[in-house]
KEZA-22495 format. One record per atom (N, C-alpha, C): residue number from 1; chain; y negated, x negated, z negated. Coordinates in pm, whole numbers. Example, Ala and Ser with C-alpha at 12.3 -4.5 7.8 and 13.67 -1.06 7.14 Angstrom:
# KEZA-22495
+-----+--------+--------+--------+--------+
: num : chaine :      y :      x :      z :
+-----+--------+--------+--------+--------+
:   1 :      A :    569 :  -1319 :   -780 :
:   1 :      A :    450 :  -1230 :   -780 :
:   1 :      A :    330 :  -1320 :   -780 :
:   2 :      A :    225 :  -1285 :   -708 :
:   2 :      A :    106 :  -1367 :   -714 :
:   2 :      A :     -3 :  -1290 :   -787 :
+-----+--------+--------+--------+--------+
//
This chain:
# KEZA-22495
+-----+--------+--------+--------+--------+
: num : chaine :      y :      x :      z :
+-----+--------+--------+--------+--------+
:   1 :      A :    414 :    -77 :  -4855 :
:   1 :      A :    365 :    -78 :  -4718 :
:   1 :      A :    482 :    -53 :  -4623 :
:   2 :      A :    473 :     29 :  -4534 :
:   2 :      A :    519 :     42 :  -4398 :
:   2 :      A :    451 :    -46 :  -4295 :
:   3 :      A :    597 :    -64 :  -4185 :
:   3 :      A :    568 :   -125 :  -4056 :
:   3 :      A :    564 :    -16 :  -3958 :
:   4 :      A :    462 :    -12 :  -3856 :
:   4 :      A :    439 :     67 :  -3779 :
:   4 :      A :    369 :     24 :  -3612 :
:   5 :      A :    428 :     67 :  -3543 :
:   5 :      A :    373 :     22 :  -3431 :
:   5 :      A :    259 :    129 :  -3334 :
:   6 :      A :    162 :     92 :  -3293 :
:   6 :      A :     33 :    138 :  -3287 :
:   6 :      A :     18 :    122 :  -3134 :
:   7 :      A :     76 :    194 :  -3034 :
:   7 :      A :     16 :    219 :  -2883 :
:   7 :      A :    -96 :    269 :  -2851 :
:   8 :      A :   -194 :    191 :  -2787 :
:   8 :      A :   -352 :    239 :  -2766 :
:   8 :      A :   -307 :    205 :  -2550 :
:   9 :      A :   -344 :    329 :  -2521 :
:   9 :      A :   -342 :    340 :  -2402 :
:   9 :      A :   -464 :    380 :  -2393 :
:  10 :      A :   -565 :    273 :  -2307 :
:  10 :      A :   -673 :    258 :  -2243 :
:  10 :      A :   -709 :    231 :  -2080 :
:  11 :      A :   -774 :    344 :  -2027 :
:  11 :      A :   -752 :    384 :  -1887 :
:  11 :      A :   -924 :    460 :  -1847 :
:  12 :      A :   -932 :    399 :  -1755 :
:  12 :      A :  -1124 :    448 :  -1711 :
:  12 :      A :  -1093 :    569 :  -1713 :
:  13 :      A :  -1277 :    636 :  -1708 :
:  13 :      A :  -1280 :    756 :  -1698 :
:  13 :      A :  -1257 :    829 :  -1579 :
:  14 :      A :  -1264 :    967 :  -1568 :
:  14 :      A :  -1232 :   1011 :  -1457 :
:  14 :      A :  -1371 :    984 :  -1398 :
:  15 :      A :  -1370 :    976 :  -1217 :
:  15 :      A :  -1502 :    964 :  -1214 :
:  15 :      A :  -1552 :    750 :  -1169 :
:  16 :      A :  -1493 :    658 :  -1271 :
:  16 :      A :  -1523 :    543 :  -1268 :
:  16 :      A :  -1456 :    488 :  -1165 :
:  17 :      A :  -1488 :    400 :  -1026 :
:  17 :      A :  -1408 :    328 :   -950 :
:  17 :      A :  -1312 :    258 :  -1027 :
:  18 :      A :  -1195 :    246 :   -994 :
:  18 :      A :  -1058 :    232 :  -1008 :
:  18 :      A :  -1005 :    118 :   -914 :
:  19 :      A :  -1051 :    -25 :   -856 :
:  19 :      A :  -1014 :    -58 :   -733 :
:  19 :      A :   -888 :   -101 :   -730 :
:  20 :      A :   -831 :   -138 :   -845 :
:  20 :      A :   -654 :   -164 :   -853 :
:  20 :      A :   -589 :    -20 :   -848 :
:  21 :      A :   -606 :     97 :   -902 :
:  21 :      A :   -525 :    215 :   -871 :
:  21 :      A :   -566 :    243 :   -701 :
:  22 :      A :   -669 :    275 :   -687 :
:  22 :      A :   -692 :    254 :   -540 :
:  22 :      A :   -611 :    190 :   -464 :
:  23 :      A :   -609 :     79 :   -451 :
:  23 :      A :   -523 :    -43 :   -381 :
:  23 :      A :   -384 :     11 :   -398 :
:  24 :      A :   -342 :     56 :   -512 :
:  24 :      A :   -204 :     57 :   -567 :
:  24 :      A :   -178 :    211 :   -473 :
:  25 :      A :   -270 :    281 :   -486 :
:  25 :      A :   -245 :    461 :   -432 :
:  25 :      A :   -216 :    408 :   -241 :
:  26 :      A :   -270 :    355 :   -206 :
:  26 :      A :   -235 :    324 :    -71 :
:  26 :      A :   -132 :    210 :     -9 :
:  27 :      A :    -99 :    155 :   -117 :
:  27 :      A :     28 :     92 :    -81 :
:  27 :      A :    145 :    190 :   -103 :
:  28 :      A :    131 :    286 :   -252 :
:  28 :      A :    272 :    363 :   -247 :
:  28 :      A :    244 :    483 :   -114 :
:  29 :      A :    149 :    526 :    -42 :
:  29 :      A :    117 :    622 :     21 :
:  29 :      A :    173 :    540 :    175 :
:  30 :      A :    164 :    439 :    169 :
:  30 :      A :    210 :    370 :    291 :
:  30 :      A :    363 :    334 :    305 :
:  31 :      A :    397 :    370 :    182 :
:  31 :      A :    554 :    342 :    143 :
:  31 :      A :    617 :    479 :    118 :
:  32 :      A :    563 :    620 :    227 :
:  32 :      A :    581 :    735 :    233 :
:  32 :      A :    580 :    792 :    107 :
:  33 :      A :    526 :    765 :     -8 :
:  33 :      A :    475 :    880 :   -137 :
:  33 :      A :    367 :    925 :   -111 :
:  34 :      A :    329 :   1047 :   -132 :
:  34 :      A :    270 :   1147 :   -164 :
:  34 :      A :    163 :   1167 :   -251 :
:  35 :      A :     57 :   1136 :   -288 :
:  35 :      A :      1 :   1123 :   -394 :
:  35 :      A :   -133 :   1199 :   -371 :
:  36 :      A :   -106 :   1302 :   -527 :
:  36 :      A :   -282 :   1357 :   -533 :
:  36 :      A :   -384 :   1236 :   -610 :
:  37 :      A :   -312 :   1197 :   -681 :
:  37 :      A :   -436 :   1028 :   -774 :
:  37 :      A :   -358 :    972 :   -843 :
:  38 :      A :   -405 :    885 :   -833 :
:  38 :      A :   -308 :    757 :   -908 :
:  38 :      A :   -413 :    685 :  -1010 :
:  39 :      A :   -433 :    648 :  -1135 :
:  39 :      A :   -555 :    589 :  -1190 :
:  39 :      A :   -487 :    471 :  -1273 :
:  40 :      A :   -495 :    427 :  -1330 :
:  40 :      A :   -452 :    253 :  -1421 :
:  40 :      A :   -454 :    262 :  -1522 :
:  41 :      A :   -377 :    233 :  -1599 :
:  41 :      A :   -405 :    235 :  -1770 :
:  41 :      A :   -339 :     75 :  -1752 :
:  42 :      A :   -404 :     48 :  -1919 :
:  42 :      A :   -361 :    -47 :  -1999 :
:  42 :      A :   -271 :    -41 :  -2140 :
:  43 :      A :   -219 :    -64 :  -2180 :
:  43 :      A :   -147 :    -34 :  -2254 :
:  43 :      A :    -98 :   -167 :  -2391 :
:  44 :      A :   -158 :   -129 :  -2512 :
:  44 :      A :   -122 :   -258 :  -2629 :
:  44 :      A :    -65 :   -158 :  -2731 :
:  45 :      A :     32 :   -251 :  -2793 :
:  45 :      A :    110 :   -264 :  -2889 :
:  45 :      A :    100 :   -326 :  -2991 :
:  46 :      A :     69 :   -270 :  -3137 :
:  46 :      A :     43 :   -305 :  -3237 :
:  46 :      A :     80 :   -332 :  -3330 :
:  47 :      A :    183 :   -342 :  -3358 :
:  47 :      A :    254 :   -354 :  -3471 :
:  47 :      A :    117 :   -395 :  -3616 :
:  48 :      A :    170 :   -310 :  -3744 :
:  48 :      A :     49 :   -364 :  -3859 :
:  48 :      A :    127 :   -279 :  -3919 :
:  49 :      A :    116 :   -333 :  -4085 :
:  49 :      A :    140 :   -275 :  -4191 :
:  49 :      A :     38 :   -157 :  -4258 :
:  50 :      A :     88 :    -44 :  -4287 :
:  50 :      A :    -19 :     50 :  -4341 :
:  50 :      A :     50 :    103 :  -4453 :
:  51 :      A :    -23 :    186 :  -4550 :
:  51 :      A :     76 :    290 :  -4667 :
:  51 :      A :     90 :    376 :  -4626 :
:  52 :      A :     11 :    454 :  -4496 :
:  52 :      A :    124 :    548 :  -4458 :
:  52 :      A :     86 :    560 :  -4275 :
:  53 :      A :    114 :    673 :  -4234 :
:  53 :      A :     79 :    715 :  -4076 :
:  53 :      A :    -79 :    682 :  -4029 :
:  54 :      A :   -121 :    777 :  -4131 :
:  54 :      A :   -279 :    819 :  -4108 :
:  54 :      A :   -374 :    692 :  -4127 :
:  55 :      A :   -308 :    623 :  -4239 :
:  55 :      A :   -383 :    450 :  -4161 :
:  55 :      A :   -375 :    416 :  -4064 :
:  56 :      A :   -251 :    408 :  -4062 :
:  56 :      A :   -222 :    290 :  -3936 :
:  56 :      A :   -306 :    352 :  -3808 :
:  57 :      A :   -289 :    505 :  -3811 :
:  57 :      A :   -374 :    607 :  -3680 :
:  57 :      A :   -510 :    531 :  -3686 :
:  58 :      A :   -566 :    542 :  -3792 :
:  58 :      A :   -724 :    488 :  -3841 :
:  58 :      A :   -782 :    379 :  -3813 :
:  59 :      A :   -655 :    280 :  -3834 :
:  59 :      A :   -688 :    111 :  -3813 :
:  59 :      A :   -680 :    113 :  -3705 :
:  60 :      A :   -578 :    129 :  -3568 :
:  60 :      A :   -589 :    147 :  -3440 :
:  60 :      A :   -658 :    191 :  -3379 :
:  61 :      A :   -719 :    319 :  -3443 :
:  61 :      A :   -846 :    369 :  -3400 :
:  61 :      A :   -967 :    321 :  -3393 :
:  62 :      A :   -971 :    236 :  -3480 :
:  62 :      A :  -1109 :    149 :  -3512 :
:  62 :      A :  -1070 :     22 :  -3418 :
:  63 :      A :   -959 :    -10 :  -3380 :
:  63 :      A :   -954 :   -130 :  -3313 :
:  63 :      A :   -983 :   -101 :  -3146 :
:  64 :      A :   -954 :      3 :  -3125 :
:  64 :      A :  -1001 :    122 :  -2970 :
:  64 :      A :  -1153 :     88 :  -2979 :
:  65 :      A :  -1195 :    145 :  -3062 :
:  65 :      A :  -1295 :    165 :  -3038 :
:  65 :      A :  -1414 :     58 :  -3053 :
:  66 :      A :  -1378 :    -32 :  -3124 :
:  66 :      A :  -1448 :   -164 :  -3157 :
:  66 :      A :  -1415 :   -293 :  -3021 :
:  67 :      A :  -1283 :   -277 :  -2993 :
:  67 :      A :  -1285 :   -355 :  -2874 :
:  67 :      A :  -1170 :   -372 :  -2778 :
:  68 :      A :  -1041 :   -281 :  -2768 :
:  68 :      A :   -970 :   -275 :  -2661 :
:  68 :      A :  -1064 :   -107 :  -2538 :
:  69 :      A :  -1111 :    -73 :  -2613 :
:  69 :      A :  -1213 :     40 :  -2533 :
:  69 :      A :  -1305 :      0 :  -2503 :
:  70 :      A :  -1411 :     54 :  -2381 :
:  70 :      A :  -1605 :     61 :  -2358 :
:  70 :      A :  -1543 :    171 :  -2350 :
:  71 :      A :  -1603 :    260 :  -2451 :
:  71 :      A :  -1646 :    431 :  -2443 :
:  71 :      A :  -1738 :    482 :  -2342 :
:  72 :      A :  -1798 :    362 :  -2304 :
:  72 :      A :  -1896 :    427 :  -2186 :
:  72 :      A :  -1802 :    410 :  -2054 :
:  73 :      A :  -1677 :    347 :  -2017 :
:  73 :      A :  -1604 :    382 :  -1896 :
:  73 :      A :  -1482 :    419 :  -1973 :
:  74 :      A :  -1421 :    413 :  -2071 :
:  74 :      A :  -1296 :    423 :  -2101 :
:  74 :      A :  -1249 :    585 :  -2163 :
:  75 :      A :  -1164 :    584 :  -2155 :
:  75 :      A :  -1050 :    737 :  -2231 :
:  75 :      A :   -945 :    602 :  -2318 :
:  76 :      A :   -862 :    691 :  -2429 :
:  76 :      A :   -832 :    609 :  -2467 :
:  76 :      A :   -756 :    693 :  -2562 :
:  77 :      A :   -625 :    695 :  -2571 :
:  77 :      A :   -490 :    772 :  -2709 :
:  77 :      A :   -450 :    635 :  -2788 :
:  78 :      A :   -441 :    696 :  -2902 :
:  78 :      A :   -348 :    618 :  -2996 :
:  78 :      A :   -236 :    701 :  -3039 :
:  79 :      A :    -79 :    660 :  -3024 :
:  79 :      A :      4 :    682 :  -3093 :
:  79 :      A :     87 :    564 :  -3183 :
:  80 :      A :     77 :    648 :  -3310 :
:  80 :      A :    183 :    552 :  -3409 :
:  80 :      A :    281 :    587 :  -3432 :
:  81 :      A :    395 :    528 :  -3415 :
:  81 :      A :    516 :    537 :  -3491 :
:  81 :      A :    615 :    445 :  -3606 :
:  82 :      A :    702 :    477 :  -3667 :
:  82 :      A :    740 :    401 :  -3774 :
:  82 :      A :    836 :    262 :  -3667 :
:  83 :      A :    801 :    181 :  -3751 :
:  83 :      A :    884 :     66 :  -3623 :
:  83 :      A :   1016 :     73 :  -3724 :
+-----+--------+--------+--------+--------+
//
């Protein structure tokens, strides 16, 4: 087994009210930035043992989608790398 760490970045869809990026887009816009959109992600870290890449992709994937995601508002990447 390999150790591998498993980033699932989960962030609404385009389209879904956003009221913390919102909030957040008009404070940096009031603090003279510029902004075409600003939207929110979340972001977890996984660390898990797999035998190779394509698990660990798999197991994270299933963990997206079973419950750090709602597919009905969410987008959502997994990247793994070797820790």
């Amino acid at each position: 087994m390999t150790a591998y760490t498993a980033t699932v970045t989960v962030r609404l869809k385009r389209g879904v009210l956003d009221p913390e990026a919102e909030t957040t887009q008009q404070a940096l816009e009031r603090l003279g930035f510029e902004l075409d959109a600003l939207r929110s992600a979340d972001r977890f870290e996984v660390d898990l043992d797999a035998p190779d890449v394509d698990d660990a992709e798999q197991r994270a994937t299933e963990m997206a989608e079973r419950l750090l995601a709602n597919p009905t508002i969410h987008d959502y990447e997994v990247e793994v790398a070797e820790a």
